[in-house]
N, C-alpha and C positions, 0 to 999 in steps of 0.2 A: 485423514478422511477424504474420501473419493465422491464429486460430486458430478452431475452430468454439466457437460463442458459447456463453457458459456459463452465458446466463440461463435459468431453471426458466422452463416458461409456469404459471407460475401464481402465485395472490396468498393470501400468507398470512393467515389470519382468525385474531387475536388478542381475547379475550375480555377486554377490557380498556377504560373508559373511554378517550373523546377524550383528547390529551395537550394538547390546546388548542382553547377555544372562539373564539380568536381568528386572522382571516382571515391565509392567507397570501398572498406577494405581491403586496403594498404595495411598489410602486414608488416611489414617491413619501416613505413611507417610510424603506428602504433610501436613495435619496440623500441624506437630509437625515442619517442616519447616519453615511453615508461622511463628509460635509461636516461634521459633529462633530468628525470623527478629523483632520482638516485637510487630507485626499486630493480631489482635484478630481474628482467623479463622471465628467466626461466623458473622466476620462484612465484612466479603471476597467473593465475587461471588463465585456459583457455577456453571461455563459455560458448564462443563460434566452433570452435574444433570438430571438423567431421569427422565420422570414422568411415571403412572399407563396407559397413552392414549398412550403413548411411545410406552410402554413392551407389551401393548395390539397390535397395527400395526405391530412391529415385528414378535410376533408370529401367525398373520393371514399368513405375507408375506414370509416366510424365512422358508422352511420346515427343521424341524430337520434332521440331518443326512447325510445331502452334506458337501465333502471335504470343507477343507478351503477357497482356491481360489474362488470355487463354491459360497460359500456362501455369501462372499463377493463381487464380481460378481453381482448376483443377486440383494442384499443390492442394488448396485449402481445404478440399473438399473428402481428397483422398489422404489426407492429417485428421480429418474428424471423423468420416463417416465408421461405422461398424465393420465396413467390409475392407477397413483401409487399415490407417493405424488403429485407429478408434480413440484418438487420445481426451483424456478427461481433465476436468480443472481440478486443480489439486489447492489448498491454500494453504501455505508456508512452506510450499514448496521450490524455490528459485534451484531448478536445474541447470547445468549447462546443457548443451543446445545435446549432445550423445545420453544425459543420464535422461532427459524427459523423452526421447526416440525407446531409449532403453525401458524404460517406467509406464510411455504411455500417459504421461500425467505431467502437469507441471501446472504453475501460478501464470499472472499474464506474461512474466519478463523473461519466464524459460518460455512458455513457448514462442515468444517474439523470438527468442536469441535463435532457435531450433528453426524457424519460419524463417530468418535472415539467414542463417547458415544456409539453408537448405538454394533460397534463393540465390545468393550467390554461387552457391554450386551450379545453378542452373546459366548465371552468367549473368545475372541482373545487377543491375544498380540499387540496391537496394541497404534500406537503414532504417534507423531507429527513430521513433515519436516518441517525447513526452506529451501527458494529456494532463498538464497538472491541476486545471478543476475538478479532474478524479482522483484526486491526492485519498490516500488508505489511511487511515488515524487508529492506531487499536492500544488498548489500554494493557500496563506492563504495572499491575499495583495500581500509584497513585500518580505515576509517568505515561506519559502516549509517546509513541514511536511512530514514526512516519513509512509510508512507502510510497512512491506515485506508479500512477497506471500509465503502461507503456507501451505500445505498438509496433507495427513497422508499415513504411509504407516504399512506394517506388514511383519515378517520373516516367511518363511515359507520355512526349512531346510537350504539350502547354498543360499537361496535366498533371498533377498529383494524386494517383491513387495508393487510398488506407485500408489497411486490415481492419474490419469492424469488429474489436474485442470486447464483448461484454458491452454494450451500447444500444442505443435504438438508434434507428435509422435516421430519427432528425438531430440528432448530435452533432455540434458545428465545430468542424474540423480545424477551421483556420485560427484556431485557438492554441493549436497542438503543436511545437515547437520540436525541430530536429535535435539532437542529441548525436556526436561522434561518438565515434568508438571506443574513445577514451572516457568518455564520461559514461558510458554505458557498461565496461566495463567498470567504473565507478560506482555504478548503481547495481551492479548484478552482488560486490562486496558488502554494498549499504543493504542489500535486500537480505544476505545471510548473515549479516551480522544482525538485523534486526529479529528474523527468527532465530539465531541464539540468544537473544535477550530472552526472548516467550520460550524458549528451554532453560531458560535462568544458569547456561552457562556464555556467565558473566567475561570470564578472562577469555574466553576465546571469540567472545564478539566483541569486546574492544582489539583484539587482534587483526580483526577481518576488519573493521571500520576506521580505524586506524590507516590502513591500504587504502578504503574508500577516499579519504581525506587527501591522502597525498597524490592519488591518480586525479580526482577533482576536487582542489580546495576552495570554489565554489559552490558546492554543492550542500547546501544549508538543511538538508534532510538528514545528511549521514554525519553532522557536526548534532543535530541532535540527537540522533541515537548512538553517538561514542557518550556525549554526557551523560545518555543514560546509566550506559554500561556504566563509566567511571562512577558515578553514584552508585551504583546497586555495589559496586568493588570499595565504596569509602572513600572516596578521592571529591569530596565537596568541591576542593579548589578547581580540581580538573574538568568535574561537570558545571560549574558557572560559568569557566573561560570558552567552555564548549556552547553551552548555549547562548552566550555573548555573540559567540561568533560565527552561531546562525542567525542571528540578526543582524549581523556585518552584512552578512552575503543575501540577505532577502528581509527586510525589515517586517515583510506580512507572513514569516514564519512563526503562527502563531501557536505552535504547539513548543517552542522554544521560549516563550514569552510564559506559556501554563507551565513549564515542569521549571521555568527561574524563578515563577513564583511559591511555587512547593520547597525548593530547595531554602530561601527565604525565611518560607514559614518553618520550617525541621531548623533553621537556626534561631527562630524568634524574632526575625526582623521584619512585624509585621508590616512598617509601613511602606515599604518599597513592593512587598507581594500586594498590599492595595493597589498605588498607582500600576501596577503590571495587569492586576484584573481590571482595570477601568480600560485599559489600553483595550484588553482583549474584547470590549464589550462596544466597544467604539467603533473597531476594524470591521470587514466582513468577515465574518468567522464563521467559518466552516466545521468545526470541528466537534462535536457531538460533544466528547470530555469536559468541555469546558464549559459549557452550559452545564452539565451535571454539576462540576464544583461549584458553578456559579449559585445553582440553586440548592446544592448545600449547607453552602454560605450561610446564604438568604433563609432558609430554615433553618439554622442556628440561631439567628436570632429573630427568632418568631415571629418571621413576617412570610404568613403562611400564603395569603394570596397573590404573592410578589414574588414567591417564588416557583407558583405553576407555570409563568409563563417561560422560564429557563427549559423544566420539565417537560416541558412539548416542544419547545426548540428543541430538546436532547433529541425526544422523538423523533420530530421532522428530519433533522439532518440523519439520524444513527437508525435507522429503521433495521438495519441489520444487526446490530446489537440487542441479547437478552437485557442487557444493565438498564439500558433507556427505559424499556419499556415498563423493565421491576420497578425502579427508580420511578417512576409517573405513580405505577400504582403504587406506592406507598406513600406516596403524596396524597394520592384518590383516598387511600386508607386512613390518613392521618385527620384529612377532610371528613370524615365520617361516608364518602362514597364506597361502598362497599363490592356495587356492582362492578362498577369503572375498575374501580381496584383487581376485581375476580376477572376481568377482562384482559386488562394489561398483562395478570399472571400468565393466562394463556398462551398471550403471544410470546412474554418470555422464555417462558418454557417450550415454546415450539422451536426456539433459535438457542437455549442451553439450559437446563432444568437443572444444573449444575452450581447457574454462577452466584456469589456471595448473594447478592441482594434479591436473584430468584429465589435463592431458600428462604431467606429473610422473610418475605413477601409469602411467601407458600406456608410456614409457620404461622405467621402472625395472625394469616385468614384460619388457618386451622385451629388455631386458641380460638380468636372470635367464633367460630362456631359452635366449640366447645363451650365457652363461656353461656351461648345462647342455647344450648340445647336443654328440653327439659328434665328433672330431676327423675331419678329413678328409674 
């Protein structure tokens, strides 16, 4: 699904030293790294990789000889606008940096990758941002998969300017941590092995995340979506050691903390999936899914006003999810609100008129009506 692209044209100017005097995009480099970790470079994407139709668009669009900012600038402008590429946000789409040129489309981390390629084609120093208080949370069943949002940015003297992607303008940057090439290629493998999970094939994104793992085994996002994967293929063991050991590597990876304690409950050891939901209600948590479960829970055992207020956490944090909003109105519905309820549905069904609990929610008002309508 093709949606109109959600990059800002513009580059954010942070007041802040270089975060590195040292050149990115070392090729040569990066292989000898991969070759560290015991991966055969030639059997490893190459998500920066230009092609000849690439260097050819550039240099129609990008005239030599403009300051830096300028030309980047530019770069962005003639990547988005309709008379350029016209490229559009695509979501679950992680291109390398030729198939979203090719496609026109891609998620945030293809067109970071296609935006840093491009930039370094031009001669810049230029690299990769994580933004991880925009970490992506989407639900696979009764598991969340992670992705984080990722940008690019470049030093130019005592400055730091950012690619403003999908953001507003008061968004504070110096939150936003650099990421090498190794771990970027690290994340472009956690990104498609996480969209193979949401195409439910299973054995080929523990293939691809599996890579993630060994190129960054830090990288606590892409240890929870192998466990996914390994769960969804039958490997219990394999996905509790995985989600173990995403909280090795980030203890507030809190979506490893919810699918330990799913995995828990599918074996009946309910009291360890307790203390794992206390944890999660204690952290700051981010993550929309888990106040859903939380308020699940909580409405399972009939403690019906203790559990709206998970239900509007779901909301606040998950506003772009149909599930939250179904999930509140059936809460509203169970409460006897019938309005609130017919509202929620709305907005569910504005963002997926599809998903389990949208139907759920669209039924149940459609009996109560039935039910109330009169005879004959």
């Amino acid at each position: 699904m093709k949606h109109t692209c959600q990059l800002l044209l513009a580059l954010a100017i942070v007041g802040v030293a270089p975060v590195s005097a040292a050149r990115h995009g070392d090729e040569a480099a990066l292989y000898a790294a991969i070759r560290e970790l015991g991966l055969d470079p030639e059997a490893i994407a190459e998500p920066l990789r230009m092609n000849d139709a690439m260097r050819e668009w550039l240099a129609a669009e990008i005239p030599p000889g403009l300051p830096v900012s300028l030309k980047m600038q530019r770069l962005l402008h003639r990547l988005l606008l309709p008379d350029g590429l016209g490229l559009h946000y695509e979501v679950g789409f992680t291109g390398t940096a030729q198939e979203v040129f090719t496609a026109a489309a891609g998620n945030c981390l293809g067109f970071t990758q296609m935006f840093v390629a491009m930039g370094r084609e031009l001669g810049l120093d230029i690299y990769y941002l994580a933004v991880d208080e925009l970490t992506r949370f989407r639900r696979e069943s009764d598991l969340i998969i992670v992705s984080d949002h990722v940008t690019a940015a470049f030093n130019e003297g005592p400055k730091r300017r950012i690619l403003e992607f999908s953001l507003g303008p008061d968004y504070d940057y110096r939150t936003a941590r650099e990421v090498n090439d190794l771990e970027g290629l690290a994340l472009y493998y956690s990104n498609r092995g996480a969209e193979l999970v949401q195409e439910r094939d299973f054995r080929r994104a523990q293939g691809q995340l599996e890579i993630a793992v060994k190129l960054a085994p830090g990288l606590a996002q892409a240890w929870v979506n192998l466990g996914v994967a390994r769960r969804r293929r039958g490997d219990l063991a394999g996905a509790e050691a995985d989600y173990r050991r995403a909280i090795e590597e980030d203890k507030d990876q809190l979506s490893a903390y919810h699918n330990l304690a799913g995995l828990y409950r599918l074996q009946g050891r309910e009291d360890p999936a307790g203390e794992i939901l206390s944890i999660l209600t204690s952290r700051k948590n981010r993550n929309p899914f888990v106040f859903l479960q939380l308020g699940d829970m909580i409405l399972h055992q009939t403690r019906v006003a203790e559990a709206e207020r998970f239900y509007r956490r779901a909301v606040r944090l998950g506003r772009e999810h149909a599930e939250t909003h179904a999930a509140y109105g059936l809460w509203y519905l169970d409460s006897g609100e019938t309005q609130q309820a017919r509202r929620q549905l709305k907005r569910a069904e504005r963002r997926d008129r599809h998903e389990r609990r949208t139907v759920e929610l669209r039924e149940r008002l459609a009996e109560l009506e039935l039910a109330r309508a009169p005879a004959g």
